[in-house]
C-alpha positions in Angstrom: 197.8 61.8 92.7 195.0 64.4 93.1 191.9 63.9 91.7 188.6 65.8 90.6 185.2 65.5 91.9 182.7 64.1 90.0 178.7 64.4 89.9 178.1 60.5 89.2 177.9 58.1 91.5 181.3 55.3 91.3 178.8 53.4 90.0 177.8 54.8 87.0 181.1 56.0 85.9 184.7 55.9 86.8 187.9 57.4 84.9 188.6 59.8 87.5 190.5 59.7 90.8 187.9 61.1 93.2 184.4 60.7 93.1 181.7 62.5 95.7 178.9 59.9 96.8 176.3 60.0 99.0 178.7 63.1 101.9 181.9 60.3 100.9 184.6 61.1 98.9 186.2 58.2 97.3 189.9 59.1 96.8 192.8 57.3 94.6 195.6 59.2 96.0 198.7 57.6 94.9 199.4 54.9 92.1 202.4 52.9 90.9 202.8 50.5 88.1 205.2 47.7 88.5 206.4 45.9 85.5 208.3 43.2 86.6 210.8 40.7 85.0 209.4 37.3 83.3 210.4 34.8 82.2 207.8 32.5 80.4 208.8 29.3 80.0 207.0 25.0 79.8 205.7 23.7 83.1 207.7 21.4 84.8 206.8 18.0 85.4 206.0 18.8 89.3 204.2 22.0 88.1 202.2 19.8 85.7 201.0 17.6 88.3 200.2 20.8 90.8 198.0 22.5 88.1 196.4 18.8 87.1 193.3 20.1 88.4 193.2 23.5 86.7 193.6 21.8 83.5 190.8 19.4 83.6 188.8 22.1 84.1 189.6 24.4 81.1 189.9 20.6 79.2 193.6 21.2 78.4 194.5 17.6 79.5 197.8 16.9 77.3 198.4 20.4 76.2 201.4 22.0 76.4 201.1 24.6 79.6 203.9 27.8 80.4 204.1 29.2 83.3 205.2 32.7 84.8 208.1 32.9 86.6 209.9 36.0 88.5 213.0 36.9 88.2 213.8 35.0 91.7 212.2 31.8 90.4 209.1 32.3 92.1 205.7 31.6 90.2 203.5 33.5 92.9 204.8 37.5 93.2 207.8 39.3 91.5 210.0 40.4 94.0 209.3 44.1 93.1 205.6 43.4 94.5 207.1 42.3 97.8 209.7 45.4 97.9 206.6 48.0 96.4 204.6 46.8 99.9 207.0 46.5 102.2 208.0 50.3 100.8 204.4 51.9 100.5 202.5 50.4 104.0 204.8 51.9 106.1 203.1 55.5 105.5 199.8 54.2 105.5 197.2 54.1 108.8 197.7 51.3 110.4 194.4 49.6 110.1 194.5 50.1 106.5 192.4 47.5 104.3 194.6 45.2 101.7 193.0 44.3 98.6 194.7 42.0 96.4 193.2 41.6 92.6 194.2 38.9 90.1 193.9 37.6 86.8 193.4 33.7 86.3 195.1 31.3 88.9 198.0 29.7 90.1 199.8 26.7 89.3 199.0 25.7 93.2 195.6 26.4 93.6 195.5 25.0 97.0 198.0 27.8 97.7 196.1 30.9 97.3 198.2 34.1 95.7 196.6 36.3 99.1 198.1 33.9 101.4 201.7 33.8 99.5 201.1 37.5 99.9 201.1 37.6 103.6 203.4 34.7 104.2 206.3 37.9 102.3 204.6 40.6 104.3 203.8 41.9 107.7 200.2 42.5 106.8 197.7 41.8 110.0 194.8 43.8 109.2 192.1 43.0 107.1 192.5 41.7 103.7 190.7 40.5 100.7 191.8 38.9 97.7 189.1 38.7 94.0 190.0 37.3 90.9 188.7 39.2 88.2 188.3 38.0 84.5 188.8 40.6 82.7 190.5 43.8 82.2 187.3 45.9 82.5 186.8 44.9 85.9 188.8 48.1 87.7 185.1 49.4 88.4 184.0 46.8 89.8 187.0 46.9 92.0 186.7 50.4 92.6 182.8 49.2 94.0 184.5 46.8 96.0 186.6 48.9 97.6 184.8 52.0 98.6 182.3 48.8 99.8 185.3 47.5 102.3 187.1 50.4 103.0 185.1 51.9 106.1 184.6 56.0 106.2 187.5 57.5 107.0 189.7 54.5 106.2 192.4 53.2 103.6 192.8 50.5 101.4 196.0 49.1 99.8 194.8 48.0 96.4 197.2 45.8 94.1 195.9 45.3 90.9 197.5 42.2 89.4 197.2 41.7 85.8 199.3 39.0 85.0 198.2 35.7 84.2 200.4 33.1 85.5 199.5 29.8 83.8 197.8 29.1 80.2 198.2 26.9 77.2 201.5 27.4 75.6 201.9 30.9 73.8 199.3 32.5 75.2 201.1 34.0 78.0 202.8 37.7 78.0 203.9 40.2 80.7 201.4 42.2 82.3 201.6 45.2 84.7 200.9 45.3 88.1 199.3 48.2 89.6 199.2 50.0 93.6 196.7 52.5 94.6 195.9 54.4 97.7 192.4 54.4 98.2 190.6 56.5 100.7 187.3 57.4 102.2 186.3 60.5 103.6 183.3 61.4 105.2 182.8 64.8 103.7 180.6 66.3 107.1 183.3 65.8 109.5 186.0 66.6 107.4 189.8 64.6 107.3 190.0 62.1 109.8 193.5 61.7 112.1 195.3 58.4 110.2 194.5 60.2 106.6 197.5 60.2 104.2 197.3 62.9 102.0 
């Protein structure tokens, strides 16, 4: 997706694709939202235990808990995430930056959702994984990754929104978005490795 330049800084404002700061353009070239299968359904006895932590936090000791699960079982990515990577990296530079955003945690949070991540995919460069809060946090995202995402570089962003685990009923499906994010140093012009 092309984008249009604008005269504020990321910072200050961000609805479009592209903005020019400081001789770098900062480039969302391609999205796709994924809307994959759920099931919500009670926590298991075993998931219970896992998340026993998680739940004396938030002070839901005794309450009834769902959980997320895909449509292979799996309560960490839907299948389509896996496929939607595995389909996308392969026209990216090689060196390109992963970021992995989420909303709320796990029912293993000793497993982390970036590690599940790699353990499905061939990803060896670098990677970083936030959880954000809330649903206005794509600017800060967009901060993070112009931040990480060296001049002349890519980042794979996936932009999970769905919340995995939470007391029962308050759970619902939630997309889950991929963006191409570049950086181009607007002096030396497009860099070998781009993807336009």
């Amino acid at each position: 997706m092309d984008g249009h330049v604008i005269d504020k800084p990321l910072e200050d404002s961000f609805s479009p694709d592209t903005a020019v700061v400081a001789g770098t353009t900062s480039r969302i070239v391609a999205q796709v939202t994924l809307n994959p299968q759920i099931t919500i359904r009670s926590a298991t006895a075993n998931e219970l235990d896992r998340a026993a932590a998680w739940q004396s936090v938030m002070g839901l000791n005794g309450t009834d808990i769902d959980v997320v699960a895909y449509r292979d079982g799996s309560t960490t990515h839907a299948p389509e995430v896996i496929k939607a990577y595995l389909d996308i990296s392969p026209a990216l530079p090689r060196n390109f930056v992963l970021i992995y955003a989420h909303r709320g945690v796990q029912i293993d949070a000793i497993h982390p959702l970036l590690a599940s991540l790699h353990a499905h995919t061939d990803h060896t460069g670098k990677s970083y994984a936030l959880r954000q809060k809330h649903e206005t946090d794509s600017i800060a995202l967009l901060r993070f990754a112009r931040a990480v995402t060296p001049s002349g570089g890519c980042a794979l962003i996936i932009d999970d929104h769905q919340i995995r685990i939470g007391p029962k009923g308050t759970l619902q499906a939630a997309p889950i978005e991929f963006s191409t994010f570049h950086n181009t140093d607007l002096h030396s012009g497009p860099r070998s490795g781009d993807v336009r």
